[in-house]
Every structure is written in structure tokens, then in C-alpha cells.
N, C-alpha and C positions, 0 to 999 in steps of 0.2 A: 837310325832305324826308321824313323817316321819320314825324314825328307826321300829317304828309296822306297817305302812301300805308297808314296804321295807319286813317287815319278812311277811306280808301277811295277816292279820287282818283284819275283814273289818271294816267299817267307824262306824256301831252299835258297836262292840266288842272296839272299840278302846273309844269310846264315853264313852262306860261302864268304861273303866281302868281310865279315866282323869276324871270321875263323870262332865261329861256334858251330853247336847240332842247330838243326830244325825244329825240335822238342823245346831250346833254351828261345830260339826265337818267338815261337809260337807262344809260350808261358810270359815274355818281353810286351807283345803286341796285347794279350788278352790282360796284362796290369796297369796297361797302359791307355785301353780303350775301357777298366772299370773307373781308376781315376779320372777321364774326362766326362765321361758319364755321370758320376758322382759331382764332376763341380759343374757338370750344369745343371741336377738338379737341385743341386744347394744355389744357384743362379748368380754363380760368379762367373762363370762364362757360358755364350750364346752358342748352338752349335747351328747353322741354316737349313732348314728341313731337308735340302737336297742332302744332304752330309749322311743322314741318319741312315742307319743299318735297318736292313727290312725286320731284324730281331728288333728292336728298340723299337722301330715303329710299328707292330706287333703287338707289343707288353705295352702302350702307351695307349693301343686302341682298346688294350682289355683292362687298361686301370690296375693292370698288377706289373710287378716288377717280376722280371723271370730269374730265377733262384737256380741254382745247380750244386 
């Protein structure tokens, strides 16, 4: 999942290649981007500014973490 949506696939095309829905992927990418989230703020891993999602950098300029 993560080396196709890094070459650029979207979340339907990739859903297609692993014979799931687009619901299972989209649920796949969102547990996947709260654990790397989570171990960089615990600072076991670094993520490079360029990387961040304009949501994270967002919640980081307002010192709160965004809740849903």
C-alpha cells in the first residue's frame, strides 16, 4: 500500500491491485498515517517538513492535536 500510493496511485487504483473496496483502503492509509504520526511524536522517527500533510501542519501551528 504505501510503496503505490509513494509512486502515486490513488486510493481506488490501489484498492483495485490488492482486490479490496476503496472504504478498506482509505481506513488502511488513515491507521497508517495515525501510527507514523504517533511515532514521531513519541520521536522515534523523524518525518522532513516537506513530508507533512498541510492537516498536521495546521494542528502543529495551533499547538493542538486535531481530534475527530
Amino acid at each position: 500500500m504505501v510503496r503505490l500510493t509513494v509512486a502515486g496511485f490513488t486510493d481506488t487504483e490501489i484498492a483495485g491491485r490488492l482486490e479490496t473496496t476503496h472504504g478498506a483502503m482509505r481506513n488502511r492509509k488513515t491507521l497508517f498515517r495515525k501510527a507514523l504520526y504517533q511515532a514521531a511524536r513519541e520521536r522515534r522517527i523523524w518525518i522532513p517538513k516537506q513530508l507533512h500533510t498541510a492537516t498536521a501542519k495546521n494542528a502543529s501551528q495551533q499547538g493542538t492535536a486535531r481530534v475527530r
